[in-house]
TORKOL-4160 file (C-alpha; in steps of 0.2 Angstrom, whole numbers, padded with zeros to 4 digits, m for minus):
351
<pt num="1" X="0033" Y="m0458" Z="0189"/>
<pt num="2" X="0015" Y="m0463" Z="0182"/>
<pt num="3" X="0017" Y="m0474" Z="0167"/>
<pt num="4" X="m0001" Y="m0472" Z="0161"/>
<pt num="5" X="0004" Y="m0458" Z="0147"/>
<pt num="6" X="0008" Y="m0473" Z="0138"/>
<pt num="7" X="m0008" Y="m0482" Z="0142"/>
<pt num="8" X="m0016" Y="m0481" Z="0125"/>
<pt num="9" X="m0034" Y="m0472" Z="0125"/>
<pt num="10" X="m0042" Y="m0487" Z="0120"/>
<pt num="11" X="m0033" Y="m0500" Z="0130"/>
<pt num="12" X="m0046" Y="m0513" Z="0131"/>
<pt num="13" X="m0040" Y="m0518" Z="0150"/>
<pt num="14" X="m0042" Y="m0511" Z="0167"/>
<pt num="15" X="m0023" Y="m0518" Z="0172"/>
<pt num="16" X="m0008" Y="m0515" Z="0159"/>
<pt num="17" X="0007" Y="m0521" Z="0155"/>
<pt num="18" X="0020" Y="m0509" Z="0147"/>
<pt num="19" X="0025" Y="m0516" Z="0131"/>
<pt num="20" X="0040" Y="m0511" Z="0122"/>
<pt num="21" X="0056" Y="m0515" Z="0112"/>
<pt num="22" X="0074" Y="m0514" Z="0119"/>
<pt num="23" X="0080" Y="m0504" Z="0103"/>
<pt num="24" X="0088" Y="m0512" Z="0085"/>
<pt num="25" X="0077" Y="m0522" Z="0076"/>
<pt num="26" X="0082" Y="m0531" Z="0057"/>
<pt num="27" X="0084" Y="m0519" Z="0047"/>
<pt num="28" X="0076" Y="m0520" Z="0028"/>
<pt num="29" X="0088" Y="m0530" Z="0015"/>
<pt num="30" X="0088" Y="m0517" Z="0003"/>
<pt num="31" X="0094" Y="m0502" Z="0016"/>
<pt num="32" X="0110" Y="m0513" Z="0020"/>
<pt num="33" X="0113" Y="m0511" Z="0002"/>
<pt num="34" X="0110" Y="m0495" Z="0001"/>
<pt num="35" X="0121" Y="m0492" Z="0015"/>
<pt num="36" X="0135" Y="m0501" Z="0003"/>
<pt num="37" X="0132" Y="m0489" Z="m0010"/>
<pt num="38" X="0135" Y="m0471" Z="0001"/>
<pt num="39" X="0148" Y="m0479" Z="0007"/>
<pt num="40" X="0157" Y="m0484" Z="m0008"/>
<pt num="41" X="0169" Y="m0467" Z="m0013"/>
<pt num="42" X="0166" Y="m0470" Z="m0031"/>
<pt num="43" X="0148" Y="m0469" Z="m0031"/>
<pt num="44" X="0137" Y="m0456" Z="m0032"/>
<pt num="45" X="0124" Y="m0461" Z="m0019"/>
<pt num="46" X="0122" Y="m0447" Z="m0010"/>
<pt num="47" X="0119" Y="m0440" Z="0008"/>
<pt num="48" X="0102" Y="m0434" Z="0004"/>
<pt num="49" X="0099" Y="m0450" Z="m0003"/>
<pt num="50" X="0105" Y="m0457" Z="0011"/>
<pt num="51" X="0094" Y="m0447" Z="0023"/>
<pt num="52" X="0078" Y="m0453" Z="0014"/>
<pt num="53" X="0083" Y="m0471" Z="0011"/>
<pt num="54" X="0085" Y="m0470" Z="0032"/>
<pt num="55" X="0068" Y="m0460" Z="0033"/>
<pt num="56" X="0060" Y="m0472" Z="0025"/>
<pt num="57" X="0068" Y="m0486" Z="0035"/>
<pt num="58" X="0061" Y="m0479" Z="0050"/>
<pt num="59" X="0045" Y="m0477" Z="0045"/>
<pt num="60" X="0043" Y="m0495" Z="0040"/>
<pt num="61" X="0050" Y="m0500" Z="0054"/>
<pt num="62" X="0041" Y="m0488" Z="0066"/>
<pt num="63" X="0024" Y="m0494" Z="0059"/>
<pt num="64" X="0028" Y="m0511" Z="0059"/>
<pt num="65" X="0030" Y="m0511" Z="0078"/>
<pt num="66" X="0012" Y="m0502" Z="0079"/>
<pt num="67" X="0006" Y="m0514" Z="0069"/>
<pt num="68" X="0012" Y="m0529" Z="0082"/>
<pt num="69" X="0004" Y="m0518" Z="0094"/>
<pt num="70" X="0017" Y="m0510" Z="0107"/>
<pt num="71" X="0012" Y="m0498" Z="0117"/>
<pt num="72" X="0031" Y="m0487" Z="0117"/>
<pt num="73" X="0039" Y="m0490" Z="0099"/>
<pt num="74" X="0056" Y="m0487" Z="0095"/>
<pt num="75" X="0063" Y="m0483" Z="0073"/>
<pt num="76" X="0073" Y="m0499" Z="0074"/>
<pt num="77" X="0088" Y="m0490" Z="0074"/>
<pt num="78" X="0088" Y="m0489" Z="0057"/>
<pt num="79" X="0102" Y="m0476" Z="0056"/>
<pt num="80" X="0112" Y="m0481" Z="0069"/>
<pt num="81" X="0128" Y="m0495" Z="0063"/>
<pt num="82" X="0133" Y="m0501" Z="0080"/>
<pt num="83" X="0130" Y="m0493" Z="0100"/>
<pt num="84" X="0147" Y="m0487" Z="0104"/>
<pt num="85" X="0154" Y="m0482" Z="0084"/>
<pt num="86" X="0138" Y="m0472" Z="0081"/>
<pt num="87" X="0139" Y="m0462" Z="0098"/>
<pt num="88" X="0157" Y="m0459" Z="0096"/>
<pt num="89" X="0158" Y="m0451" Z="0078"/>
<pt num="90" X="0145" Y="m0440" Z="0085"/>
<pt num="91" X="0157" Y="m0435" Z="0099"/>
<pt num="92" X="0172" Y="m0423" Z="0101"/>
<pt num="93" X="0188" Y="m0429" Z="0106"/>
<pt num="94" X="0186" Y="m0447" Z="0097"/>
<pt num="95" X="0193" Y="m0453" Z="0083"/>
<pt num="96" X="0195" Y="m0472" Z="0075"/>
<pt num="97" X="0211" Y="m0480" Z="0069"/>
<pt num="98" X="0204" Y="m0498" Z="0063"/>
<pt num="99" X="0193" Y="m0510" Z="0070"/>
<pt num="100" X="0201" Y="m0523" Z="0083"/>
<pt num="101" X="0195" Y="m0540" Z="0084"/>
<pt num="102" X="0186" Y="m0547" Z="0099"/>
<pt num="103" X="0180" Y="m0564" Z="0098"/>
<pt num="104" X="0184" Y="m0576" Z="0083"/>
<pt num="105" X="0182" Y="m0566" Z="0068"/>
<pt num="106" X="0171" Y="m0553" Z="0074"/>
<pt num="107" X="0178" Y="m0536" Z="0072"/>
<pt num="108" X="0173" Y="m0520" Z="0083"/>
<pt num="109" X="0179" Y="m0501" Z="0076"/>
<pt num="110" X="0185" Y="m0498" Z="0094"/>
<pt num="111" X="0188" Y="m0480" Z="0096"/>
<pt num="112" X="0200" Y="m0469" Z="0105"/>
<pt num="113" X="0198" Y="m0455" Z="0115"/>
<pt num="114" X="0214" Y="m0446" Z="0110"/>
<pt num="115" X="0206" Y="m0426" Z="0119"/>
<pt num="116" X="0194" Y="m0419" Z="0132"/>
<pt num="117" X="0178" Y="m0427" Z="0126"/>
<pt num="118" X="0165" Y="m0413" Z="0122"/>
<pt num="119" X="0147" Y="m0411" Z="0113"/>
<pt num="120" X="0146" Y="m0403" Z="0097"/>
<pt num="121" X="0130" Y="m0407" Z="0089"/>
<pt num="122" X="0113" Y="m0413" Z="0094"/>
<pt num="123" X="0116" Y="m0431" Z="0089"/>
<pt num="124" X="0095" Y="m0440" Z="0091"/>
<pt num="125" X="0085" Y="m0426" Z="0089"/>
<pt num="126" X="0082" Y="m0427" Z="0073"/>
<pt num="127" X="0080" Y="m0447" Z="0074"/>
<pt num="128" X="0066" Y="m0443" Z="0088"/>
<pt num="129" X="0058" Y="m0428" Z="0081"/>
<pt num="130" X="0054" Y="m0439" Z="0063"/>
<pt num="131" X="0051" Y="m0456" Z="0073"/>
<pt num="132" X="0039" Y="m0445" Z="0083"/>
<pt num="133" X="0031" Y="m0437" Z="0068"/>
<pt num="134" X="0027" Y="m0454" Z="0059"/>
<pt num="135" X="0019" Y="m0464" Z="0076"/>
<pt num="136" X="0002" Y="m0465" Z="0082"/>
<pt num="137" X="0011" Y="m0471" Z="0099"/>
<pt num="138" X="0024" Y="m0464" Z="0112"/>
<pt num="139" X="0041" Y="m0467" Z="0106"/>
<pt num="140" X="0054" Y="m0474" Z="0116"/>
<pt num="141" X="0072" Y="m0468" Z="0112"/>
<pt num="142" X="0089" Y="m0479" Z="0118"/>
<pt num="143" X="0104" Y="m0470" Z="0121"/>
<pt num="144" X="0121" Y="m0481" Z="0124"/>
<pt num="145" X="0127" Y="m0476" Z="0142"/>
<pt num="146" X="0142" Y="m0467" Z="0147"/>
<pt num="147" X="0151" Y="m0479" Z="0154"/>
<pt num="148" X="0150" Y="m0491" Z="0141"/>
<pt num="149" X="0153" Y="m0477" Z="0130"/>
<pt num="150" X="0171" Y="m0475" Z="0140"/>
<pt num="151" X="0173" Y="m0494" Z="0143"/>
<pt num="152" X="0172" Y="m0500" Z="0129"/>
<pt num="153" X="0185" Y="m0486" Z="0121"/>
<pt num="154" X="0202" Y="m0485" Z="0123"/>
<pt num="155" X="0208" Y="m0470" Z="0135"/>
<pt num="156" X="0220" Y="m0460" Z="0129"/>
<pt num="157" X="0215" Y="m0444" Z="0138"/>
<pt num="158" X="0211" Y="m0445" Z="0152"/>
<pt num="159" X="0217" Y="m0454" Z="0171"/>
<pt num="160" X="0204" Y="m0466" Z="0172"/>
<pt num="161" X="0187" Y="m0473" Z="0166"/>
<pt num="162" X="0177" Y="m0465" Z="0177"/>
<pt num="163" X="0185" Y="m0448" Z="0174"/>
<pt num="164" X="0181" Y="m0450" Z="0158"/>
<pt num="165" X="0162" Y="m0459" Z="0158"/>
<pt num="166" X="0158" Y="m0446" Z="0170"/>
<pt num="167" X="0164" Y="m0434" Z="0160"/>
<pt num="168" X="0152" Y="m0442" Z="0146"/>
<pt num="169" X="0138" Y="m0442" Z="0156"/>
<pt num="170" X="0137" Y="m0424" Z="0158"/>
<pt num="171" X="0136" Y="m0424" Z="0138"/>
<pt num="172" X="0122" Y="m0437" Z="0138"/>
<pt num="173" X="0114" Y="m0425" Z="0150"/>
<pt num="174" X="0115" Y="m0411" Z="0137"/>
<pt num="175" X="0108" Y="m0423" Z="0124"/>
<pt num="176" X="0094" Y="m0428" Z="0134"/>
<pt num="177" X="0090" Y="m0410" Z="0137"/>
<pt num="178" X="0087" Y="m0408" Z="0121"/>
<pt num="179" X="0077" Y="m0423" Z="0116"/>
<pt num="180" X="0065" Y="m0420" Z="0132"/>
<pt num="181" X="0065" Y="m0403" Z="0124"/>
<pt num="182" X="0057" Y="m0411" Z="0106"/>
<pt num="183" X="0045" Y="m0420" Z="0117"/>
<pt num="184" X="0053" Y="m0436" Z="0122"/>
<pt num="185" X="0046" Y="m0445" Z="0139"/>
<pt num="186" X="0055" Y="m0461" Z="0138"/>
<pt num="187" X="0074" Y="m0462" Z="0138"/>
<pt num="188" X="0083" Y="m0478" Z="0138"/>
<pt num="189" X="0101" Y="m0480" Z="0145"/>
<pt num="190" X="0108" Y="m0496" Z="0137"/>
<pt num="191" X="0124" Y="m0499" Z="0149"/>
<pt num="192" X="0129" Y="m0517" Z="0143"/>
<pt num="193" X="0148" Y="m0514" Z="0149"/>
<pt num="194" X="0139" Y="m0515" Z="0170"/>
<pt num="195" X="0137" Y="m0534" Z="0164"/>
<pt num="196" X="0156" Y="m0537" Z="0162"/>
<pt num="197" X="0163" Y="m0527" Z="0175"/>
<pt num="198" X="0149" Y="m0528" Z="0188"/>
<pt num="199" X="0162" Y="m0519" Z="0202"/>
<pt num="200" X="0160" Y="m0504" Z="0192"/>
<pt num="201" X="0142" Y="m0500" Z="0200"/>
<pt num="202" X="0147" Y="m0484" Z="0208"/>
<pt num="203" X="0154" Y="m0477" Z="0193"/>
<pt num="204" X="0137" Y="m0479" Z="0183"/>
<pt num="205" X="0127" Y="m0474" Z="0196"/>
<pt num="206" X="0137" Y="m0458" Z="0196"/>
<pt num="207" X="0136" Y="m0457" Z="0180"/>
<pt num="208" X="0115" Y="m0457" Z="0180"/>
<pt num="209" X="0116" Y="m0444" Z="0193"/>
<pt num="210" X="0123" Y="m0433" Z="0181"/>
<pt num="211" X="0111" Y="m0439" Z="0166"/>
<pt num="212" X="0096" Y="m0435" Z="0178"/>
<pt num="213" X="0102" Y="m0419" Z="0185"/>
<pt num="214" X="0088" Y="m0407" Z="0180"/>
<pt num="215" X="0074" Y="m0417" Z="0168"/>
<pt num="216" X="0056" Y="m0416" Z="0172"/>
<pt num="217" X="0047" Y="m0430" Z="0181"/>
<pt num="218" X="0038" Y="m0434" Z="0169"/>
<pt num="219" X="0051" Y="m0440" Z="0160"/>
<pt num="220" X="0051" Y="m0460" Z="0162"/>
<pt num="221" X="0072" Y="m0464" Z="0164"/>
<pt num="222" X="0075" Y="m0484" Z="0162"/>
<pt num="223" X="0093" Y="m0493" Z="0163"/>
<pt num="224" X="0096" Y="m0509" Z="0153"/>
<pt num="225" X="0108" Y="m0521" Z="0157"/>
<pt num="226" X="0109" Y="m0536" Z="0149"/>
<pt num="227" X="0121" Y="m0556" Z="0150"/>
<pt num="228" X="0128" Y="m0555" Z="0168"/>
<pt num="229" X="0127" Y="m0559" Z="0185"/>
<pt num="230" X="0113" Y="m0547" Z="0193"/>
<pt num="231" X="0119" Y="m0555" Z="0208"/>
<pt num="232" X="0134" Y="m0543" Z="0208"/>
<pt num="233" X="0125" Y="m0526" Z="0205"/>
<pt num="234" X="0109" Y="m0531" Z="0216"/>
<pt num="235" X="0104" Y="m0525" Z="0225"/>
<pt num="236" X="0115" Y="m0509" Z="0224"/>
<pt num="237" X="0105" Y="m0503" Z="0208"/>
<pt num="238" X="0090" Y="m0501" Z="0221"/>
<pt num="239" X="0099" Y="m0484" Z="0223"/>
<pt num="240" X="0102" Y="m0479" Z="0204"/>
<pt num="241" X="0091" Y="m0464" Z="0201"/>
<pt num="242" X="0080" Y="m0474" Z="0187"/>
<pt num="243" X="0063" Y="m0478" Z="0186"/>
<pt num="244" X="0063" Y="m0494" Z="0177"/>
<pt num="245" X="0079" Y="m0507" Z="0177"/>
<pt num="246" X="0077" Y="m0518" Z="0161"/>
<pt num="247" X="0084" Y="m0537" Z="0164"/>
<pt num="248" X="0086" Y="m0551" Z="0150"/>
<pt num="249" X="0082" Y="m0567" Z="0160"/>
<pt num="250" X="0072" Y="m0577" Z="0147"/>
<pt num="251" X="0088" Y="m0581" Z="0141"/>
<pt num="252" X="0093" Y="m0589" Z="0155"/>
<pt num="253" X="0077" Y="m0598" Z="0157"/>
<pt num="254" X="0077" Y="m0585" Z="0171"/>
<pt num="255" X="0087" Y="m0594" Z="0184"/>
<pt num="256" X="0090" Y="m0576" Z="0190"/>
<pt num="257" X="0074" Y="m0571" Z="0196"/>
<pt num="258" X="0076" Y="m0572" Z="0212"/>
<pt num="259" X="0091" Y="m0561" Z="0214"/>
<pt num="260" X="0076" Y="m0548" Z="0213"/>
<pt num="261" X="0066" Y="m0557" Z="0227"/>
<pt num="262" X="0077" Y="m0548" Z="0242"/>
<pt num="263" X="0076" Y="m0537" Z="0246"/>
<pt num="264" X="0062" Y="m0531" Z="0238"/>
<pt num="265" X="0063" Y="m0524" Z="0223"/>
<pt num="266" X="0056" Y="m0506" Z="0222"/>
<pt num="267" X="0057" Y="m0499" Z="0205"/>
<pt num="268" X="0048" Y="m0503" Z="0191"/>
<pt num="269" X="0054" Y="m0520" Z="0182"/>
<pt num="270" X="0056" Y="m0520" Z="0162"/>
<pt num="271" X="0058" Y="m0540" Z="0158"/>
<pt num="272" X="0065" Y="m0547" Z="0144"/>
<pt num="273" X="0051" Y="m0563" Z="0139"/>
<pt num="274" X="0058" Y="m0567" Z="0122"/>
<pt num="275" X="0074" Y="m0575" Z="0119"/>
<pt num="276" X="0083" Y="m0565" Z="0107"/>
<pt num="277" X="0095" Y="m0580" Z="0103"/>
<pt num="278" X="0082" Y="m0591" Z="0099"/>
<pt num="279" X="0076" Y="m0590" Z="0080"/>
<pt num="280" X="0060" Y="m0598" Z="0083"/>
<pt num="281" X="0042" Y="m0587" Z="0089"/>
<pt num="282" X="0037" Y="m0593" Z="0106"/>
<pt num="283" X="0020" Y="m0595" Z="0109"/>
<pt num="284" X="0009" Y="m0584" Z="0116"/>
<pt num="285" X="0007" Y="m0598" Z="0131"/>
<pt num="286" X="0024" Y="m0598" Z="0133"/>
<pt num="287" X="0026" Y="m0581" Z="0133"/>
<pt num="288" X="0013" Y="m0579" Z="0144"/>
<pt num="289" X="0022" Y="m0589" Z="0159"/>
<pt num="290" X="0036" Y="m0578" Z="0157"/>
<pt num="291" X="0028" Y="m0562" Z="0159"/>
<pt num="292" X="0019" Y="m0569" Z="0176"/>
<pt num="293" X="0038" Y="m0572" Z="0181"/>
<pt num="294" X="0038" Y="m0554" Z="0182"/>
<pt num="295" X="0022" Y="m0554" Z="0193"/>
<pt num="296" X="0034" Y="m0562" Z="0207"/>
<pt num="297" X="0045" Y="m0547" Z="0208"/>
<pt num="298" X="0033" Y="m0532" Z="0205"/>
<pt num="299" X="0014" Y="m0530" Z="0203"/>
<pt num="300" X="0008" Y="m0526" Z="0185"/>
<pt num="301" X="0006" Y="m0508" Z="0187"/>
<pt num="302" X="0024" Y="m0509" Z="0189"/>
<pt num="303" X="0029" Y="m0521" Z="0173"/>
<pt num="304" X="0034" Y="m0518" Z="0158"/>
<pt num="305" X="0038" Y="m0533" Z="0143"/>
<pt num="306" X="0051" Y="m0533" Z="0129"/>
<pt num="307" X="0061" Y="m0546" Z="0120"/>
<pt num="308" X="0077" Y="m0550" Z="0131"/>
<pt num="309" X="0088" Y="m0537" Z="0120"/>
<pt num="310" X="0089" Y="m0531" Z="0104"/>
<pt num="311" X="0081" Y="m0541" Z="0090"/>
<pt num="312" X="0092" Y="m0536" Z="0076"/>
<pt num="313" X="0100" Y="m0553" Z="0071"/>
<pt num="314" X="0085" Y="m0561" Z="0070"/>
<pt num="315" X="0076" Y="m0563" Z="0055"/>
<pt num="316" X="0063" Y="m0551" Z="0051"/>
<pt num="317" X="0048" Y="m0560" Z="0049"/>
<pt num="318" X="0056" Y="m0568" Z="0066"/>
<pt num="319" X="0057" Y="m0551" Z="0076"/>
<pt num="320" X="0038" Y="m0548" Z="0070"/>
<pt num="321" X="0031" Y="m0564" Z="0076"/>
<pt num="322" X="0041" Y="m0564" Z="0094"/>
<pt num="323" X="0033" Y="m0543" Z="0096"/>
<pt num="324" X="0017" Y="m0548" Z="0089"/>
<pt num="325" X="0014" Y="m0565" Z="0103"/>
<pt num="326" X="0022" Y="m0553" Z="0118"/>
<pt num="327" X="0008" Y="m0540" Z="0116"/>
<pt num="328" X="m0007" Y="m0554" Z="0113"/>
<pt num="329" X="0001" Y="m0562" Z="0128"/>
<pt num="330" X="0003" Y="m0547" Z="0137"/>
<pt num="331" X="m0016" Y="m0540" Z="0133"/>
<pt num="332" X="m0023" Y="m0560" Z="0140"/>
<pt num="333" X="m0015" Y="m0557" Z="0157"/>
<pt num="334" X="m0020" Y="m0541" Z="0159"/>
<pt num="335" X="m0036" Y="m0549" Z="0155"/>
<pt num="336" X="m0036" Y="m0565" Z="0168"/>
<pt num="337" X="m0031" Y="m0551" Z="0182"/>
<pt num="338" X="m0045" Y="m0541" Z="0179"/>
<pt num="339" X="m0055" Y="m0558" Z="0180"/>
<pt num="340" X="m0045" Y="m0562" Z="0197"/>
<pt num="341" X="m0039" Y="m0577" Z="0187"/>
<pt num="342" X="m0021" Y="m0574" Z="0190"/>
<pt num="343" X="m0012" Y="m0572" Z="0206"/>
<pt num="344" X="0002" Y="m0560" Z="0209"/>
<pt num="345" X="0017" Y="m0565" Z="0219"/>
<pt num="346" X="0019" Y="m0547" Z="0221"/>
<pt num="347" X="0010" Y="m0536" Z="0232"/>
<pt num="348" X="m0004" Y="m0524" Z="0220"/>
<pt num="349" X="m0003" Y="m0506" Z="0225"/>
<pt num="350" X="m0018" Y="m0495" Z="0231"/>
<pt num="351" X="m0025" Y="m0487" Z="0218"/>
């Protein structure tokens, strides 16, 4: 599926880079605060006041990434609390009994599943339809897998995990119906659960069969995964029905690049060239070696550039400067391989 209806009409470069975000991004001081007071039962902070102090969240947000200059923005996910609590809520059949702890003294509201999981309301929509309305640029919308979704949930009704992400997957189908419906073109599926239980594979790419079954080729389908050992789903993803696979490896210093070197990788690469754990900006020299990491795995036309993950635990100011430097490092390669200044380790396709 063509990426160019996200070239911008005044992209200053014959070759482009997609550049994007993963999904969360800091979210203003003042809306965690306001968030304190909704929630708070003896206040009178209401959901309509709720509902604006969000909208106006996203726009700031939504803008400040047009500002940095990325081609596919994303609201920050400025209404969303966490990936699996703010999907579950949204979903028949769940319910939450406490949070659990995880690692030291991190806690997670780890729902149940407790009936047959069914869809009741739209639950983006209305997140992409006003994200849409404010921006100037294509908007890019993450949605938390199924199988995460299910692995990350404790089962109570039904046999198995994959009974039960399949049986979400049909859901997120519905859901993507509808959004493509509002006019979105570029679905994320965030499946960070694949990273932990890697032997799971077939179950996602089940899953992604269902998601698909039906939406428009235009419609631009990416899977992120993110902190594990590609060497265990690779290079069985090859046969996932996605258009893009989106890899953190800056991380990592990518030490698992070449995972993606055989065979060869035919989709299109989304790669992480930010560290999202470091709380410095890189520089745009920096920046710009890693993106030309990706030019040993796929050809530009086939490339897209985002931190390595969400940014939301970064500070702000932080997030900002590591968006800004990707896109002024991106727009300087696209440059030195119009001037044949760069070469590519992967082949360039025909025009």
């Amino acid at each position: 599926m063509s990426r160019e209806q996200f070239r911008p009409a005044d992209h200053p470069n014959e070759h482009f880079i997609l550049t994007t975000v993963v999904g969360s991004y800091p979210k203003p001081k003042w809306l965690d605060r306001v968030r304190e007071l909704h929630d708070d039962p003896e206040g009178d902070f209401d959901d309509g006041e709720w509902e604006e102090a969000t909208d106006d969240a996203a726009r700031i947000i939504t803008h400040e990434h047009e500002r940095a200059g990325l081609d596919a923005v994303v609201d920050g996910e400025m209404r969303r609390n966490e990936m699996v609590e703010f999907f579950a809520d949204r979903i028949e059949g769940y319910e939450f009994n406490g949070p659990v702890k995880v690692w030291g003294h991190n806690y997670f509201d780890k729902p149940s599943v407790v009936n047959d999981v069914e869809y009741d309301d739209s639950w983006l929509v209305s997140e992409f339809e006003f994200t849409d309305g404010v921006a100037d640029r294509p908007v890019k919308v993450p949605i938390t897998g199924p199988y995460t979704l299910a692995s990350w949930s404790f089962n109570e009704a039904y046999d198995d995990d994959r009974e039960l992400a399949l049986a979400l997957a049909d859901l997120v189908n519905e859901e993507i119906q509808k959004l493509v419906d509002a006019g979105a073109r570029y679905i994320q599926i965030d499946e960070p659960a694949l990273a932990t239980t890697p032997d799971d594979h077939a179950i996602v790419g089940e899953a992604l069969d269902r998601i698909v079954a039906d939406l428009p080729e235009e419609v631009r389908i990416g899977l992120h995964v993110c902190y594990g050992d590609y060497s265990r789903i690779y290079p069985e993803i090859l046969e996932f029905p996605i258009d893009e696979f989106d890899v953190e490896l800056a991380n990592g210093d990518y030490e698992q690049l070449d995972v993606f070197k055989e065979p060869e990788f035919d989709l299109d690469l989304a790669l992480g060239v930010t560290d999202v754990h470091v709380g410095e900006v890189e520089s745009v020299a920096t920046i710009k070696a890693n993106i030309q990491k990706g030019l040993e795995i796929v050809p530009p036309e086939r490339l897209t550039v985002s931190p390595d993950c969400g940014v939301k635990l970064l500070p702000r100011d932080v997030a900002y400067g590591k968006m800004e430097n990707m896109v002024t490092a991106a727009r300087e390669v696209e440059r030195e391989l119009d001037a044949g200044e760069i070469e590519v380790g992967a082949a360039v396709a025909d025009d």
